[in-house]
N, C-alpha and C positions, 0 to 999 in steps of 0.2 A: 435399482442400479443406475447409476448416471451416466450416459454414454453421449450426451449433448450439453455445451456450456454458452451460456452467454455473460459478454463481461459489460455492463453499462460506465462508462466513462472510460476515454479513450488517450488518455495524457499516461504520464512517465509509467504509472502503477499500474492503468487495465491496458495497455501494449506490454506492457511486460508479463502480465498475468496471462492473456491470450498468447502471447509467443509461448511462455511455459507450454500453457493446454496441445498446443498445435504442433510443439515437439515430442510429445506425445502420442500425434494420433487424432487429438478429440476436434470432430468438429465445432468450433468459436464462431460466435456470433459478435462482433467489438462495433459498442454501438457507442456515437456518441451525436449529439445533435450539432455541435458545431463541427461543419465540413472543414474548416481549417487544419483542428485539430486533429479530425481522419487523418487527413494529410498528412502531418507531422507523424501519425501514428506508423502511417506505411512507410513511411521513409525510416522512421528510428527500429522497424521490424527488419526494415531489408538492409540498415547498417550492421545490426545486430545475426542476420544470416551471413553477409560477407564477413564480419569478421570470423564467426563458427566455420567459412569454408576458406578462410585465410590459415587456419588454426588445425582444420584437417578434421575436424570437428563432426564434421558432419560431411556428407556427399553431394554434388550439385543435387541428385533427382531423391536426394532426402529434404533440399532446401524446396527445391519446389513444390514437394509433397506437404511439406508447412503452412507453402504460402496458399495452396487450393483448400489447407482449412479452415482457414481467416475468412471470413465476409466480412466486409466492411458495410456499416449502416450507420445513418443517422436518421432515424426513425426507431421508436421505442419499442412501436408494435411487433418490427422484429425479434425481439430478446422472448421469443417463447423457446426453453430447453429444460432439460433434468435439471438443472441449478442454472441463478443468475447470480455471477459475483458484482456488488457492484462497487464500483472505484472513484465516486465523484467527492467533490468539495466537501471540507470537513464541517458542514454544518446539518444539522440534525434534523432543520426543517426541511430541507432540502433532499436530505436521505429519505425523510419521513411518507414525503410528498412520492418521490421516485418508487418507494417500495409500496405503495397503495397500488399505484401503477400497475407495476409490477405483478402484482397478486390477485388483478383482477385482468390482466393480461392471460395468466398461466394456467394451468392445473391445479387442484388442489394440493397434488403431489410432489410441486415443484417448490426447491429447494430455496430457500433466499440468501441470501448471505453479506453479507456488509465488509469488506476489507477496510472500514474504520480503524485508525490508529489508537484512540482513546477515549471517543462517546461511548456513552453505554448503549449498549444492545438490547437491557431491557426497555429505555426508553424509545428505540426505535422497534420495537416489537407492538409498543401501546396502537390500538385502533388499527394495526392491518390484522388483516385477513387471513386467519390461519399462522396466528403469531408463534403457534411450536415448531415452524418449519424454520421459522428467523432465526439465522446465529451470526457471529461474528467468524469470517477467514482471514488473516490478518498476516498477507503477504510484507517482505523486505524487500527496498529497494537496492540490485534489479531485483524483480522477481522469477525472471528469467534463470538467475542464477542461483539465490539466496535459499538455502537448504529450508530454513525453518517458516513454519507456517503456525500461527497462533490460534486455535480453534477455540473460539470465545462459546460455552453455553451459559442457558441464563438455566433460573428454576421454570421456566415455559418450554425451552426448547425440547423438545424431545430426542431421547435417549438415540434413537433409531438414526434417527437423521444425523445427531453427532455421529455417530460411526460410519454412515455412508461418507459424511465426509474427509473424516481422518482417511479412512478406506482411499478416495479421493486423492489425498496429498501423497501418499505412498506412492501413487500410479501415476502419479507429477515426477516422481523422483523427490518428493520431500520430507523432509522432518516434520512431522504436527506435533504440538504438544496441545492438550484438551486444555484448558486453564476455565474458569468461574470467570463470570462479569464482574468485574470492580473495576475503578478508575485507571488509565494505565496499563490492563492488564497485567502483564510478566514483564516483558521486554523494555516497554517505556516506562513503567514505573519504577524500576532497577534502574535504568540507563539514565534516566532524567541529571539524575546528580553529574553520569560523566563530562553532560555537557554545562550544566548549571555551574559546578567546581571550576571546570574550566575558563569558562568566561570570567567569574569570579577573580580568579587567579590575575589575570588580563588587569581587571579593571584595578585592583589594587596594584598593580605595578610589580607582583610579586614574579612575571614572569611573561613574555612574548608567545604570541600565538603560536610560534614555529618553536619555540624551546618545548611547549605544552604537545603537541603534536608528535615531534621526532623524541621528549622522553616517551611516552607513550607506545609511539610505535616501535622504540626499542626494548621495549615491558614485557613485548610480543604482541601487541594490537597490531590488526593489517591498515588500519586510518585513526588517528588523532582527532578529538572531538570535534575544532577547527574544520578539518579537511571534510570530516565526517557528516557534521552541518548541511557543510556547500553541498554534497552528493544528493542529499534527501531535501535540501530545501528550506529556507530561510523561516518563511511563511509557514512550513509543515511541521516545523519544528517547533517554532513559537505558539503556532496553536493546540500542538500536547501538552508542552507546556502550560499556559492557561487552561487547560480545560483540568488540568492536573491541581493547578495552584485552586480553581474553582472548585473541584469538588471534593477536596481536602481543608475547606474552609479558610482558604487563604493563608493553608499552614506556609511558614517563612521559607521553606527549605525546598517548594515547588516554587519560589515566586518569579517571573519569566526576568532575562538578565536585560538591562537598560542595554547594554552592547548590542545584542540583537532583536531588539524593539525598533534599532534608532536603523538597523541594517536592513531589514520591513520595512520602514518608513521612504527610506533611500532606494527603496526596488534594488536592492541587493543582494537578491536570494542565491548566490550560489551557481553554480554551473549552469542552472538553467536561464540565468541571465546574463551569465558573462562574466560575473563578479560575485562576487561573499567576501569572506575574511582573506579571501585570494581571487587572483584572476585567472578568466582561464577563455580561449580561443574559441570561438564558436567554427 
C-alpha cells in the first residue's frame, strides 16, 4: 500500500503533483536540488492555496493541513517513500541517472515512476535496479487540477505495481487510464496534430493564431492550441514533438513546426516567461 510520496523535481509539474498528493492527505517529500526553484515551488503552492481559499474551496485549517505535508528538500537522500514520482527535464540520461539514484536510495519495494511526457519507459527501465517496479505516471498540467493521469506499463513492469498505482490516482481524485509504452503514449500522440495543424495553419497564411484558438474554443475546447502551448510550455512541447518526429522515423506528420523552433530559440516559452504566441503579466 502506498501511504508515503516523494516527488524529485520541483518546477511547474512536481509542485503541482505534490500539492495534488497533500490535498489528499499523503505525506510529500518535493525535492529538488536547486534552492531557487524550492522557492518558486512554495510560493506557486501557497498561490494555488489562496486561491482554493479565495474560491471556498477548501478551509483555512485544511490549507494548513496541506502545507504541514509538504517537506521541502534539496537533497536527494530525502525522497525515500512508498513511490517516487519523478518530474525533471525531459531527457533520458538525466532520468536515467536520477532513477539509479533513486533505487538504490529505496527499498526493494519502492515504487518508481517517471511523469515523462513521451520517452519511453522501457528505456529508462534499462540498468536500474528492480526495473519491474519502473512505470510511467503521466500527470497534466495543473496537476493539481487535471483529472487524467496516464499509467504508462512496459512488458517488465509488473502487474501489481500497475494497480497499486491506478489504485493511487483514484485516491488523488483522478482519472488513470493504464496505456502500453510507445512513443507518445495516448494523450500526446493523439493531440500532437492539434497543435502541429495549428501552427501549420499560421504559417501558410490560411488563418491567425486568435481566429485558430477562438474557432476551437467555440468547437467546445476550454483552450485553443495557441493558448494551450503557452500554458504547458514552449520548450515542453517542442520536445514531445521531437522525440515523436524521432521515434516515428522522421515520419512528416510528427515533424516539429519552424513557428515554434524559432519561439525556443527567442526564450519565448509561454506564461512561464512572460511571452509565447501571446503575452502575459508576470
Amino acid at each position: 500500500m502506498i501511504n508515503t510520496i516523494a516527488v524529485v523535481g520541483a518546477g511547474t509539474m512536481g509542485s503541482g503533483i505534490a500539492l495534488a498528493a497533500a490535498l489528499k492527505n499523503y505525506p510529500v517529500v518535493l525535492c529538488d536540488i536547486n534552492e531557487a526553484v524550492l522557492i518558486q515551488a512554495t510560493q506557486s503552492i501557497e498561490k494555488n492555496l489562496a486561491f482554493l481559499l479565495s474560491k471556498q474551496k477548501i478551509t483555512p485549517e485544511a490549507a494548513q493541513e496541506v502545507r504541514s505535508c509538504i517537506r521541502y528538500s534539496a537533497v536527494i537522500a530525502d525522497c525515500k517513500a512508498d513511490i517516487v514520482i519523478e518530474a525533471v527535464v525531459e531527457k533520458l540520461e538525466v532520468k536515467t541517472a536520477i532513477f539509479k539514484e533513486l533505487a538504490a536510495l529505496n527499498s526493494p519495494d519502492c515504487i518508481l515512476a517517471s511523469n515523462t511526457s513521451s520517452l519511453s519507459i522501457t528505456a529508462i527501465q534499462q540498468n536500474i535496479q528492480g526495473p519491474q517496479r519502473v512505470l510511467g505516471m503521466h500527470f497534466f498540467n495543473p496537476a493539481q487540477v487535471m483529472k487524467l493521469v496516464e499509467v504508462i506499463k512496459t512488458d517488465v513492469t509488473d502487474s501489481n505495481v500497475a494497480d497499486e498505482v491506478m489504485e493511487l490516482c483514484k485516491k488523488l481524485d483522478k482519472t488513470p487510464v493504464l496505456c502500453k509504452d510507445a512513443p507518445g503514449f495516448i494523450v500526446n500522440r493523439v493531440a500532437r496534430h492539434f497543435y502541429l495543424e495549428g501552427m501549420k495553419m499560421v504559417e501558410e497564411g490560411v488563418a491567425t493564431k486568435e481566429q485558430v484558438d477562438e474557432a476551437i474554443e467555440n468547437a467546445g475546447f476550454k483552450m485553443g492550441p495557441f493558448k494551450l502551448m503557452d500554458l504547458i510550455g514552449m520548450d515542453v512541447n517542442l520536445a514531445v514533438s521531437t522525440s515523436l518526429y524521432e521515434a516515428f522515423n522522421k515520419a512528416i506528420r510528427f515533424k516539429p513546426s519552424a513557428l515554434q523552433i524559432e519561439k525556443v530559440n527567442k526564450g519565448e516559452l509561454g506564461r512561464k516567461s512572460g511571452k509565447g504566441f501571446y503575452e502575459y503579466q508576470h
